[in-house]
mmCIF file of the N, C-alpha and C atoms, coordinates in Angstrom:
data_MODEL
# 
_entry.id   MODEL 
# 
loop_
_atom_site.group_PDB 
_atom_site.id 
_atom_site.type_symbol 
_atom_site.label_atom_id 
_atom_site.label_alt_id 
_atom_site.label_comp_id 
_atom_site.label_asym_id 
_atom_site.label_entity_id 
_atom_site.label_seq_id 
_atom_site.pdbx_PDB_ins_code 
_atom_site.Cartn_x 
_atom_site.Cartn_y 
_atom_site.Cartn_z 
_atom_site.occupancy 
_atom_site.B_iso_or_equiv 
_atom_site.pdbx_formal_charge 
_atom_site.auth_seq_id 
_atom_site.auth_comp_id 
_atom_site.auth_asym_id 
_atom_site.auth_atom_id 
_atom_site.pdbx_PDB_model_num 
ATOM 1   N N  . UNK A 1 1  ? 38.735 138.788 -31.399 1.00 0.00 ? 1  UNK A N  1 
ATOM 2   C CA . UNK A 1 1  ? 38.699 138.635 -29.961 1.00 0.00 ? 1  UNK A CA 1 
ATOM 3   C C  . UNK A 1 1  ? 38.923 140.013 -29.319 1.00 0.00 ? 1  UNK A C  1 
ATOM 4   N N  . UNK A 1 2  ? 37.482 140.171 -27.805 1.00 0.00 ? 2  UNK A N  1 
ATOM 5   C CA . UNK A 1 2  ? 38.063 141.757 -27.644 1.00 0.00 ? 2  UNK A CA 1 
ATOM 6   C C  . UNK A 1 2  ? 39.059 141.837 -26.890 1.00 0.00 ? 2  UNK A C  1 
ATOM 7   N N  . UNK A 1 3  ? 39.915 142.969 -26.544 1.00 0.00 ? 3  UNK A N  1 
ATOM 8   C CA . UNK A 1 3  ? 40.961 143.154 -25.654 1.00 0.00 ? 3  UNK A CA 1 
ATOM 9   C C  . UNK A 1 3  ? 40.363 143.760 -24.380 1.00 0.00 ? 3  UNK A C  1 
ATOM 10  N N  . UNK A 1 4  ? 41.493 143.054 -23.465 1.00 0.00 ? 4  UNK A N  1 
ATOM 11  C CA . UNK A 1 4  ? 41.308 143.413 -22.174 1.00 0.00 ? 4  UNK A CA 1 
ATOM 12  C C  . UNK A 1 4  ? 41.248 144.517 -21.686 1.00 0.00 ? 4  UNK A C  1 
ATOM 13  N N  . UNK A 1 5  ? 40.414 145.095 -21.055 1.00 0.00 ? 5  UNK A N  1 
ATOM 14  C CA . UNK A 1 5  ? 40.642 146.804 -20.474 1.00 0.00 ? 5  UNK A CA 1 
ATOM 15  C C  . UNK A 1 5  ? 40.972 146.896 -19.049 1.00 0.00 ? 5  UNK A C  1 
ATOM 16  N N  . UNK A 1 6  ? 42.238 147.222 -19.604 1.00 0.00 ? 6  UNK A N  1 
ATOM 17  C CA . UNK A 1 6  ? 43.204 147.003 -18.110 1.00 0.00 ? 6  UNK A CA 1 
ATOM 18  C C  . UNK A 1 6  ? 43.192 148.799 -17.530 1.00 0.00 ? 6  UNK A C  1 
ATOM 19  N N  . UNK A 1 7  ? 43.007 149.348 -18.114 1.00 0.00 ? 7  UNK A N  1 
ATOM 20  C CA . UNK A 1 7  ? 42.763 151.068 -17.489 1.00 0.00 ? 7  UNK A CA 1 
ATOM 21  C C  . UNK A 1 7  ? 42.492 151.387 -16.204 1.00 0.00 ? 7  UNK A C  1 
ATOM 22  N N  . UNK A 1 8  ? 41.576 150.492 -15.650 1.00 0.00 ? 8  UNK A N  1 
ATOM 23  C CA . UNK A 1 8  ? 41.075 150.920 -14.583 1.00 0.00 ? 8  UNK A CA 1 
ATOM 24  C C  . UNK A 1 8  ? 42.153 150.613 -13.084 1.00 0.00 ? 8  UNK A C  1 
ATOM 25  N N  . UNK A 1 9  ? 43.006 149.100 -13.936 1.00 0.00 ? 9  UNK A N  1 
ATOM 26  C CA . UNK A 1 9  ? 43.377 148.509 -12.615 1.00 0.00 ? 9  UNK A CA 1 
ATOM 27  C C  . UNK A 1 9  ? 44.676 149.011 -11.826 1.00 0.00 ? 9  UNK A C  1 
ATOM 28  N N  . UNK A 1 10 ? 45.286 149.791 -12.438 1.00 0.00 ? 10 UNK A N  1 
ATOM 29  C CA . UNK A 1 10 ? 45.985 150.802 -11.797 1.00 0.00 ? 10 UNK A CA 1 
ATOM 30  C C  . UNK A 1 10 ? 45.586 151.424 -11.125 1.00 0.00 ? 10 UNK A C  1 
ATOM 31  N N  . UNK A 1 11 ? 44.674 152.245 -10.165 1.00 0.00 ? 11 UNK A N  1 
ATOM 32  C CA . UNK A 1 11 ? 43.604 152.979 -9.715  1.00 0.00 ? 11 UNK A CA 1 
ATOM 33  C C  . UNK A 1 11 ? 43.100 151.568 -8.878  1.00 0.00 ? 11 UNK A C  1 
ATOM 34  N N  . UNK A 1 12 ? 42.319 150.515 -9.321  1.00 0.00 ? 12 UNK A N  1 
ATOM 35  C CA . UNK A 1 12 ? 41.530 149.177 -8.517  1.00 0.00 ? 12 UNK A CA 1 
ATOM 36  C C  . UNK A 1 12 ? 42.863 148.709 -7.556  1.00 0.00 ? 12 UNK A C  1 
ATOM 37  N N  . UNK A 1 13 ? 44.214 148.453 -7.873  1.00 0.00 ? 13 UNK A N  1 
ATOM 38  C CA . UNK A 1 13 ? 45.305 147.917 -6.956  1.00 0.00 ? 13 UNK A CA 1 
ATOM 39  C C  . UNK A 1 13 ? 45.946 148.748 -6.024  1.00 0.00 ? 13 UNK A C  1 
ATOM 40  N N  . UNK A 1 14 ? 45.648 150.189 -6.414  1.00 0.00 ? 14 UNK A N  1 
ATOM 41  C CA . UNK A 1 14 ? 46.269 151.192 -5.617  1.00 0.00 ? 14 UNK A CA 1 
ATOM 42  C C  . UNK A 1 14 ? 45.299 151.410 -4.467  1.00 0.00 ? 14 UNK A C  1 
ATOM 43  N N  . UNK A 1 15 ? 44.493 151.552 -5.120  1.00 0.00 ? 15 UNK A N  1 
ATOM 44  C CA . UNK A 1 15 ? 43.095 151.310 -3.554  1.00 0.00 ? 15 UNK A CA 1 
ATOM 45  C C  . UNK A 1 15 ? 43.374 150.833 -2.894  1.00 0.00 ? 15 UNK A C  1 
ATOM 46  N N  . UNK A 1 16 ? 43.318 149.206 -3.194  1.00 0.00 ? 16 UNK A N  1 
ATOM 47  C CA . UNK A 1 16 ? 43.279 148.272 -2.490  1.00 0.00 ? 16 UNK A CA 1 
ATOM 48  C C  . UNK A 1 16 ? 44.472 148.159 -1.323  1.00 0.00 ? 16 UNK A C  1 
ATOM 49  N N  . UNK A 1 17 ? 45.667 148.254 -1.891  1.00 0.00 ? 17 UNK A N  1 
ATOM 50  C CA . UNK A 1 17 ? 46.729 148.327 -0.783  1.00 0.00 ? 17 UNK A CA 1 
ATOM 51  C C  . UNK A 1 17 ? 46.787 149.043 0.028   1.00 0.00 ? 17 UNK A C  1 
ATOM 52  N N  . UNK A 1 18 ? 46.682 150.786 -0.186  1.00 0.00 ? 18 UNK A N  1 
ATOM 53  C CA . UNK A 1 18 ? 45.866 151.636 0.713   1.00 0.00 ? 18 UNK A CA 1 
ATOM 54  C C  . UNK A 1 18 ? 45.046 151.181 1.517   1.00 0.00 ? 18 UNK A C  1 
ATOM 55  N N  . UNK A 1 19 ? 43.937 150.631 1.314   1.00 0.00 ? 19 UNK A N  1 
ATOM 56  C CA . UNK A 1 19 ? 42.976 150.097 2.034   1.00 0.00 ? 19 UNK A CA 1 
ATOM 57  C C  . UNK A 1 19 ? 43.566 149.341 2.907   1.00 0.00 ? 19 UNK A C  1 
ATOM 58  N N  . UNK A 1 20 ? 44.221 148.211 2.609   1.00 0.00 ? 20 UNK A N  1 
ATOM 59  C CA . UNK A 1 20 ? 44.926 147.278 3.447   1.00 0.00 ? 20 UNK A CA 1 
ATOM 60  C C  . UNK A 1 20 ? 45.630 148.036 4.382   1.00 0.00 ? 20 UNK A C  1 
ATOM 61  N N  . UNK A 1 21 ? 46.479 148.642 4.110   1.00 0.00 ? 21 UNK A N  1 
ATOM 62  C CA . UNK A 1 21 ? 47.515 149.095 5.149   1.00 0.00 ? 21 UNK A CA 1 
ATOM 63  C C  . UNK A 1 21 ? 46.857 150.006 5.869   1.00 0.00 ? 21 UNK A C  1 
ATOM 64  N N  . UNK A 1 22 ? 45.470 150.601 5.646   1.00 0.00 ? 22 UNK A N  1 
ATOM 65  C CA . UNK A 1 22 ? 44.954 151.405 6.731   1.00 0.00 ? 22 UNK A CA 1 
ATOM 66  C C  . UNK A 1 22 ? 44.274 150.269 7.668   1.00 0.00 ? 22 UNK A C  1 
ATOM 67  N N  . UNK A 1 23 ? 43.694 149.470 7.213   1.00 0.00 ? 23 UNK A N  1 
ATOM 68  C CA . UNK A 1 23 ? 43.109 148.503 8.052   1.00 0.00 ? 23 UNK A CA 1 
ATOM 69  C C  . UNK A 1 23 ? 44.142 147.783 9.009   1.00 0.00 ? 23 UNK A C  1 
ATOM 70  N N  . UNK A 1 24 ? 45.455 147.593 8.198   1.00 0.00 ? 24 UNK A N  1 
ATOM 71  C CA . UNK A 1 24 ? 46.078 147.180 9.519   1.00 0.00 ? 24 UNK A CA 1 
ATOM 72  C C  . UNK A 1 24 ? 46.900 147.594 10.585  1.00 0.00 ? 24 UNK A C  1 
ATOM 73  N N  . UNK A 1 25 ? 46.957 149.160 9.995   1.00 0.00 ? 25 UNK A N  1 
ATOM 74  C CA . UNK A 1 25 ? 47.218 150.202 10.452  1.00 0.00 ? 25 UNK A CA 1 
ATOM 75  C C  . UNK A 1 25 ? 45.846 150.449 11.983  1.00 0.00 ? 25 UNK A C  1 
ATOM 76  N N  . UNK A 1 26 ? 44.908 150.240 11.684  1.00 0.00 ? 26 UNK A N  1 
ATOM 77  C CA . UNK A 1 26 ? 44.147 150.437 12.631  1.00 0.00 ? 26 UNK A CA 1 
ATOM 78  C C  . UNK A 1 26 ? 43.895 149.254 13.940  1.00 0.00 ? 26 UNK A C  1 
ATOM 79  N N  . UNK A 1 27 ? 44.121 148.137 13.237  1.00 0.00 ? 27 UNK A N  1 
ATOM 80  C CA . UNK A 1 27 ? 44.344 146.937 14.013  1.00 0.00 ? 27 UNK A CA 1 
ATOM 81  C C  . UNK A 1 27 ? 45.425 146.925 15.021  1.00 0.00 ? 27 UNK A C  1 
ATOM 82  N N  . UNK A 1 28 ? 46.463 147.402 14.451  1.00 0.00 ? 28 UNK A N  1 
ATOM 83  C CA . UNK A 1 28 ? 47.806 147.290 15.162  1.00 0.00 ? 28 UNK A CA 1 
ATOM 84  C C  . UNK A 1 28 ? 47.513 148.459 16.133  1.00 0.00 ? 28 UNK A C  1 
ATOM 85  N N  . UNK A 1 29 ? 46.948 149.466 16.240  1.00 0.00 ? 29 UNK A N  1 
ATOM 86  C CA . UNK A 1 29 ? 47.356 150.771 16.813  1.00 0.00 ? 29 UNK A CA 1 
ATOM 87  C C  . UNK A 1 29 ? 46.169 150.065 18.221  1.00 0.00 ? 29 UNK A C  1 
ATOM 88  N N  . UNK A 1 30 ? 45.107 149.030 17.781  1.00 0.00 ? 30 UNK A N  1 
ATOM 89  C CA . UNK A 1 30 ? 44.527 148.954 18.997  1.00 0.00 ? 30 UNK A CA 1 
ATOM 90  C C  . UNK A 1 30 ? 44.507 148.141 19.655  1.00 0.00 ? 30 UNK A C  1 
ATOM 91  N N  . UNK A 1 31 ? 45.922 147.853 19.358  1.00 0.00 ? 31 UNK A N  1 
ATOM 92  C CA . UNK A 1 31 ? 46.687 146.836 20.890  1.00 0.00 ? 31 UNK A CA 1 
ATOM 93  C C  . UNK A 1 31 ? 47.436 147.485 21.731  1.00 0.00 ? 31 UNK A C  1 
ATOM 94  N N  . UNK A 1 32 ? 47.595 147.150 23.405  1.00 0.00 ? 32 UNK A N  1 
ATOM 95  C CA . UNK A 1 32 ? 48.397 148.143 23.866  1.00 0.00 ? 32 UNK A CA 1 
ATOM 96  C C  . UNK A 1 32 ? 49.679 146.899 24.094  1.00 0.00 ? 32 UNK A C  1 
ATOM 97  N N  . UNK A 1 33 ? 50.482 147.595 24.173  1.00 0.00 ? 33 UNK A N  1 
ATOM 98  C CA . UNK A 1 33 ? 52.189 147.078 24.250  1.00 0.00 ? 33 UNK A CA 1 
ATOM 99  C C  . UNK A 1 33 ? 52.766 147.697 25.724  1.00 0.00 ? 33 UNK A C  1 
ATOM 100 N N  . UNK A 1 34 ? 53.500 146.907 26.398  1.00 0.00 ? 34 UNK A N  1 
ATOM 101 C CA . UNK A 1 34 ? 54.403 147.375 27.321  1.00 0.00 ? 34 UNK A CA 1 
ATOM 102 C C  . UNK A 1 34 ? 55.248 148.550 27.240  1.00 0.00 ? 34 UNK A C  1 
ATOM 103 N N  . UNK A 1 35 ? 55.488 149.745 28.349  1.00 0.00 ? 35 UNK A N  1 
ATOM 104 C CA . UNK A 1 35 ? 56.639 150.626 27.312  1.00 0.00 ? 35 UNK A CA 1 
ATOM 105 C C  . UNK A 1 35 ? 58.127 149.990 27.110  1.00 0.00 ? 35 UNK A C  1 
ATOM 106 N N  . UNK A 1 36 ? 58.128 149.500 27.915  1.00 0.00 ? 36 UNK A N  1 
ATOM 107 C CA . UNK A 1 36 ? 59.985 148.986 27.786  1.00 0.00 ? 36 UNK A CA 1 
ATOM 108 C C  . UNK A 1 36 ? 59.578 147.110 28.595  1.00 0.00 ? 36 UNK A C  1 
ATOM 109 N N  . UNK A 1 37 ? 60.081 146.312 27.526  1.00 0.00 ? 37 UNK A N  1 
ATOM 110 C CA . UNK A 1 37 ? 59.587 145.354 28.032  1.00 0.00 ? 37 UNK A CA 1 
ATOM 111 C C  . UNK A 1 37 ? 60.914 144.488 28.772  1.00 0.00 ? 37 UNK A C  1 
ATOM 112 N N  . UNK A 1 38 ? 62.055 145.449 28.599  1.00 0.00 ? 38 UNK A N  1 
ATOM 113 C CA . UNK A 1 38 ? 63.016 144.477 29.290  1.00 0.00 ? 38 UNK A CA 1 
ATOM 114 C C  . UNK A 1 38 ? 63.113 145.013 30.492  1.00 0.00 ? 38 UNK A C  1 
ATOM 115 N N  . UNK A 1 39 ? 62.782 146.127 30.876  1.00 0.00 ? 39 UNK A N  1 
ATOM 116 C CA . UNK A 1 39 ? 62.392 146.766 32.692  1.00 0.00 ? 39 UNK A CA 1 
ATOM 117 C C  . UNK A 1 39 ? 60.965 145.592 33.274  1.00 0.00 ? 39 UNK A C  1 
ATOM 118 N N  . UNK A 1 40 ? 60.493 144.746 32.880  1.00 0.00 ? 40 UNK A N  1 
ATOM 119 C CA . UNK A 1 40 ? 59.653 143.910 33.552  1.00 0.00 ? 40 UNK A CA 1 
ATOM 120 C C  . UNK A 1 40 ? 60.693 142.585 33.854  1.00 0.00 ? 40 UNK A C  1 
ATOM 121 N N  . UNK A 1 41 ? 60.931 142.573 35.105  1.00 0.00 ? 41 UNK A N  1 
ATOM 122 C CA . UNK A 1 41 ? 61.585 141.639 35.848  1.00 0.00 ? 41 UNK A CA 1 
ATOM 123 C C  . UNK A 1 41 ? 60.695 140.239 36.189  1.00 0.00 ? 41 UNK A C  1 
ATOM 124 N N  . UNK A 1 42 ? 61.135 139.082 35.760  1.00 0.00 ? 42 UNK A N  1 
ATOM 125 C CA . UNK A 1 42 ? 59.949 137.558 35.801  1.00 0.00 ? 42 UNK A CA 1 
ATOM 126 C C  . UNK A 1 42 ? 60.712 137.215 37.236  1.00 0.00 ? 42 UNK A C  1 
ATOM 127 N N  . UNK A 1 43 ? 59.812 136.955 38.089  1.00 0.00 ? 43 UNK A N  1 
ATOM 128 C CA . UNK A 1 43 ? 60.375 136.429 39.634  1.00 0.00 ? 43 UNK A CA 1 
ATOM 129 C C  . UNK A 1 43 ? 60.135 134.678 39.274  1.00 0.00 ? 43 UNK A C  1 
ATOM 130 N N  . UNK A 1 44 ? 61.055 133.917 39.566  1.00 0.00 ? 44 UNK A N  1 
ATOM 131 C CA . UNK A 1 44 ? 61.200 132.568 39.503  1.00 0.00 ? 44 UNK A CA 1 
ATOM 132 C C  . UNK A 1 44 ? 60.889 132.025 40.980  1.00 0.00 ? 44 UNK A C  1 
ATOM 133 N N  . UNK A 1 45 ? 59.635 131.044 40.227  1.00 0.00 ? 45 UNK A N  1 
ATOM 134 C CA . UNK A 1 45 ? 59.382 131.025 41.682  1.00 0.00 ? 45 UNK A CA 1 
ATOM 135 C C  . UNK A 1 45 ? 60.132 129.165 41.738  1.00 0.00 ? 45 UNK A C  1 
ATOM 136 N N  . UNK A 1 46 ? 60.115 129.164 43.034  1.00 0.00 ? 46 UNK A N  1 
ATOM 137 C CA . UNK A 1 46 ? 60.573 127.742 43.670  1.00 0.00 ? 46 UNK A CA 1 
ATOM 138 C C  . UNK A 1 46 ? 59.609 126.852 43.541  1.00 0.00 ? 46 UNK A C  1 
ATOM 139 N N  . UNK A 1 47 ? 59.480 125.531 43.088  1.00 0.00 ? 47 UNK A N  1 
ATOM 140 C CA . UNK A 1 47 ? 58.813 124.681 43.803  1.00 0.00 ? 47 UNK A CA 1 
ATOM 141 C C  . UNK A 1 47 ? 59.440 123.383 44.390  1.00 0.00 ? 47 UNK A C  1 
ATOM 142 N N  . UNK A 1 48 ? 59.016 123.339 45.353  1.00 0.00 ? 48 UNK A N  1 
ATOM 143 C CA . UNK A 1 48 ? 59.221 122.058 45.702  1.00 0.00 ? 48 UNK A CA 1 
ATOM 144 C C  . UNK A 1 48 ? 59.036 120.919 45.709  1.00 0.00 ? 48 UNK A C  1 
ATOM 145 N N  . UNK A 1 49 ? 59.452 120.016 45.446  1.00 0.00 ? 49 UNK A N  1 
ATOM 146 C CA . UNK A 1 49 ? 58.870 118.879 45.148  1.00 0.00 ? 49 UNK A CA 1 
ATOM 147 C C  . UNK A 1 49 ? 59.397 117.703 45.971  1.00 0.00 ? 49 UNK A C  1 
ATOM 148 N N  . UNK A 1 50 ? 59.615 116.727 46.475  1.00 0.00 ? 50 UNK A N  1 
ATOM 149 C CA . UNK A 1 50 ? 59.574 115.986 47.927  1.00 0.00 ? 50 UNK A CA 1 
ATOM 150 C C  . UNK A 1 50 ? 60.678 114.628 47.118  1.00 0.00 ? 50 UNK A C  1 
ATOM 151 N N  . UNK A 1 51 ? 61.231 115.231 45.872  1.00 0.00 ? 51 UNK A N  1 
ATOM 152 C CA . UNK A 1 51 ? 62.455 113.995 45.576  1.00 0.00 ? 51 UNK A CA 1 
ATOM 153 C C  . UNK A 1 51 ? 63.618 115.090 45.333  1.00 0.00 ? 51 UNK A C  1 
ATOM 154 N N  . UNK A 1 52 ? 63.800 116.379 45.130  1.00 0.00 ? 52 UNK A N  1 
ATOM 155 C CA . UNK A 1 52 ? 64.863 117.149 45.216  1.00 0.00 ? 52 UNK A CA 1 
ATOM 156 C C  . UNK A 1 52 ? 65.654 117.237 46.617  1.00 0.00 ? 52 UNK A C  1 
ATOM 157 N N  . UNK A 1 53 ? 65.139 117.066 47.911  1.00 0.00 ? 53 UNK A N  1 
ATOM 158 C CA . UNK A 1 53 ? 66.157 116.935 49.195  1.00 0.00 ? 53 UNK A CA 1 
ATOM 159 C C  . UNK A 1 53 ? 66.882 115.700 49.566  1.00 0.00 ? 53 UNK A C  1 
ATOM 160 N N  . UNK A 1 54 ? 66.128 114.909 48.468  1.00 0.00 ? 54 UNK A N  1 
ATOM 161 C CA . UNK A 1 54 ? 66.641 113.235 48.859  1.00 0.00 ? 54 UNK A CA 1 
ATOM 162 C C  . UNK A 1 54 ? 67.144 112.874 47.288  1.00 0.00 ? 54 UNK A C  1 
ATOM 163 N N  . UNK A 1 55 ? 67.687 111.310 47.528  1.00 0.00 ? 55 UNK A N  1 
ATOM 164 C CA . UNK A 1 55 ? 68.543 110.620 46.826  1.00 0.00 ? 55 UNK A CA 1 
ATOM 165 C C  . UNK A 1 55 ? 67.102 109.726 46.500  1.00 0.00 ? 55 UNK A C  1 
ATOM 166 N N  . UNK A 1 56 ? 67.371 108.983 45.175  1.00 0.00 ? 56 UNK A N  1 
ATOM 167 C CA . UNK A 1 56 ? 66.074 108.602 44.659  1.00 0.00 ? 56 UNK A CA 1 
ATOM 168 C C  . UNK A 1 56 ? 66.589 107.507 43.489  1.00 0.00 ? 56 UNK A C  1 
ATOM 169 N N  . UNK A 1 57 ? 66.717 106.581 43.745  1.00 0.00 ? 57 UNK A N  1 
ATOM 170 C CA . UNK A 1 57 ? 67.113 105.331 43.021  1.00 0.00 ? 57 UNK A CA 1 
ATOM 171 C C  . UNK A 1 57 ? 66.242 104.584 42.354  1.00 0.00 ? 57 UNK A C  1 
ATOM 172 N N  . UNK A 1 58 ? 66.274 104.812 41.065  1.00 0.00 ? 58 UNK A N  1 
ATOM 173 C CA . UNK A 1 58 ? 65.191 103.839 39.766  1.00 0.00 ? 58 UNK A CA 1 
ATOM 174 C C  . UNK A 1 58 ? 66.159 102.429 39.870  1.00 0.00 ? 58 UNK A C  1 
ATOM 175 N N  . UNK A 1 59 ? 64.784 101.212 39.992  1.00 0.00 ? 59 UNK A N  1 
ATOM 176 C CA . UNK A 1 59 ? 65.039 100.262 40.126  1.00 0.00 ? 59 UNK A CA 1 
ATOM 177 C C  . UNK A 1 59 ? 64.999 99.689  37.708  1.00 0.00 ? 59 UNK A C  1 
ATOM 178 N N  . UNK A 1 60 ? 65.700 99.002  37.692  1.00 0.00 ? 60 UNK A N  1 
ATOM 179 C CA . UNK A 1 60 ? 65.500 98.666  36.289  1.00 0.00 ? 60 UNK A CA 1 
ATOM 180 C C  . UNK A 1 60 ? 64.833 97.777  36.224  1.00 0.00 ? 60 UNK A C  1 
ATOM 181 N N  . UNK A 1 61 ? 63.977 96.970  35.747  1.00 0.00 ? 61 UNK A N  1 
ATOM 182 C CA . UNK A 1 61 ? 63.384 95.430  35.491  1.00 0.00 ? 61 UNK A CA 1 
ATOM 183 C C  . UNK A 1 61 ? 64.811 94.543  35.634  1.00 0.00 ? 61 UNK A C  1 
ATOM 184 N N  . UNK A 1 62 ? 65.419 94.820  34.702  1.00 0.00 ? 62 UNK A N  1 
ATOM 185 C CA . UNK A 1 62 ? 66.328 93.390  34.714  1.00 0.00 ? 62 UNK A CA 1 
ATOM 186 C C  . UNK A 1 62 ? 67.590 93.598  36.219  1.00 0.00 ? 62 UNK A C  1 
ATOM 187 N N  . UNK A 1 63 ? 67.472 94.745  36.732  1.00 0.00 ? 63 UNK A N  1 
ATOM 188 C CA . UNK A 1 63 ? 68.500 95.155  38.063  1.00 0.00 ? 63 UNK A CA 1 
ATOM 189 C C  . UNK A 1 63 ? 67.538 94.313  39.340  1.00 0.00 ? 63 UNK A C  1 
ATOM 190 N N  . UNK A 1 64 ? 66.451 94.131  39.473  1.00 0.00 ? 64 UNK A N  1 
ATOM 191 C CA . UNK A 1 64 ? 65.644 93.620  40.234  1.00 0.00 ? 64 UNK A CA 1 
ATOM 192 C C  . UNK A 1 64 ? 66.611 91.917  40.731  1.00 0.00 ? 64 UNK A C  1 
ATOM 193 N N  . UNK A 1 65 ? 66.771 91.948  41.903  1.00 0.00 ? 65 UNK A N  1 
ATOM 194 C CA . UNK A 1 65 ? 66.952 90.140  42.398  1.00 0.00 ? 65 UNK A CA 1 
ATOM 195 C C  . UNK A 1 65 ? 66.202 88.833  41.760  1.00 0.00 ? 65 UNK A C  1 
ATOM 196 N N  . UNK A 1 66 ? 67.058 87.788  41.262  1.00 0.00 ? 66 UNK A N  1 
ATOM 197 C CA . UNK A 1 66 ? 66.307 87.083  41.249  1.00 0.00 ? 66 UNK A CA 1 
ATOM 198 C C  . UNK A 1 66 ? 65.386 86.581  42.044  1.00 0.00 ? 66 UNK A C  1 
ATOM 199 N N  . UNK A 1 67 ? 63.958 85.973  41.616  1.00 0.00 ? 67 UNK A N  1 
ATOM 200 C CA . UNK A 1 67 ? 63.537 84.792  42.840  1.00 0.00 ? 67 UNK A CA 1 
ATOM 201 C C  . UNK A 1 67 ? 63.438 83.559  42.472  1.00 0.00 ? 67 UNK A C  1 
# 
């Protein structure tokens, strides 16, 4: 049985990761990012909604009057 010729793949795996990390090396670099993202202040806005100034009572099925 012949043997495996593994020679090359030292050299074939070292590429490859190289390769990888330049590729994502290039991916990453062409996103842009905020410079300081905790100097961006989020304004909260209000809404209103027409049961927050008032009192608002859930009726239950079985709380209902008899008839």
């Amino acid at each position: 049985m012949p043997q495996l010729d593994t020679s090359t793949w030292f050299i074939t795996i070292t590429s490859m990761i190289m390769t990888l990390f330049i590729l994502f090396q290039l991916k990453i670099s062409n996103h842009s990012y905020p410079a300081s993202p905790e100097s961006i202040e989020l304004k909260t806005q209000k809404h209103s909604t027409p049961w927050e100034m008032k009192w608002t009572k859930i009726y239950l099925p079985l709380s209902l009057p008899l008839r």
